[in-house]
N, C-alpha and C positions, 0 to 999 in steps of 0.2 A: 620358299620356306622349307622344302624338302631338304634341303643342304645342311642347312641345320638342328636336324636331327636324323640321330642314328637309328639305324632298321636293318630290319633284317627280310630277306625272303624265305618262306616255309609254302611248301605246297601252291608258290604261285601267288599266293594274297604277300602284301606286307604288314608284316608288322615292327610297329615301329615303339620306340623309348621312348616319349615324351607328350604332358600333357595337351600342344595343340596341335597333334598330327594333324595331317589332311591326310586320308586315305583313297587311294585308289581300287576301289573292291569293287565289284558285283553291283548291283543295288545300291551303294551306298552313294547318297549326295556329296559331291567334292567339299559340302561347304559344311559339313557335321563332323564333328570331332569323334575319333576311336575312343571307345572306355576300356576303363577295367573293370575285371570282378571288383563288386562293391563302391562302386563309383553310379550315378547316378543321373538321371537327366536323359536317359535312353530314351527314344523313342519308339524302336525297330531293332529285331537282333542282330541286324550288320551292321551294326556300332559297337557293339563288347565284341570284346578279343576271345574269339575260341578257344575253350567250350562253352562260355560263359553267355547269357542269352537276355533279353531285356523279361524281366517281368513286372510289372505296375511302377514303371521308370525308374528301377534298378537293375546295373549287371548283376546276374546272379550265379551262381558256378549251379550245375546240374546237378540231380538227386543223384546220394551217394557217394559227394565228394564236397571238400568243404576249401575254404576262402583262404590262402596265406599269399599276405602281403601282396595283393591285390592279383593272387593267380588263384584258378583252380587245382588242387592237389588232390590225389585218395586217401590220403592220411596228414593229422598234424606232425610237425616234425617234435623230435623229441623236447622234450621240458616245455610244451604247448600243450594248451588242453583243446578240446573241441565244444567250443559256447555256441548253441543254435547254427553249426555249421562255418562258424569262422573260429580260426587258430586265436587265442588269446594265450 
C-alpha cells in the first residue's frame, strides 16, 4: 500500500499525502491511519501529523496557531479570516 501514496521524509518520521496511510512512527500501531489538523477519530497524538495533537478525538493545531487546510499555520493567509482558530 505504501507505493501508492506519495511521502515524504522530514526529521526521520514519514509523512505521507493521503487519506489511508499506514505509518511507520514511534508508537504508532501499523494498523491506525495518520490524520490531519482537523480531522478526527484520534485516539493518541501519534496519529495527527506534527504539530498537531489528539484532543477529545480531534487533530488540533497548538495554542497560538490556527488550522488551514488541514495544516497548522501562525497566521491565516491573506483574504482568510481566523474563526475559533481555523482559516475560513
Amino acid at each position: 500500500m505504501r507505493d501508492s501514496v506519495k511521502s515524504v521524509i522530514i526529521g526521520g518520521d514519514m509523512i505521507g499525502f493521503g487519506m489511508d496511510l499506514q505509518v511507520p512512527r514511534g508508537d504508532l500501531d501499523e494498523s491506525r491511519k495518520q490524520l490531519f489538523a482537523g480531522e478526527t477519530e484520534c485516539e493518541i497524538d501519534e496519529q495527527c501529523v506534527t504539530p498537531s495533537t489528539c484532543v477529545k478525538g480531534k487533530c488540533t493545531c497548538p495554542s497560538g496557531t490556527v488550522q488551514f487546510r488541514r495544516m497548522c499555520a501562525s497566521v491565516c493567509p491573506l483574504f482568510y479570516k481566523n474563526q475559533d482558530g481555523v482559516c475560513v
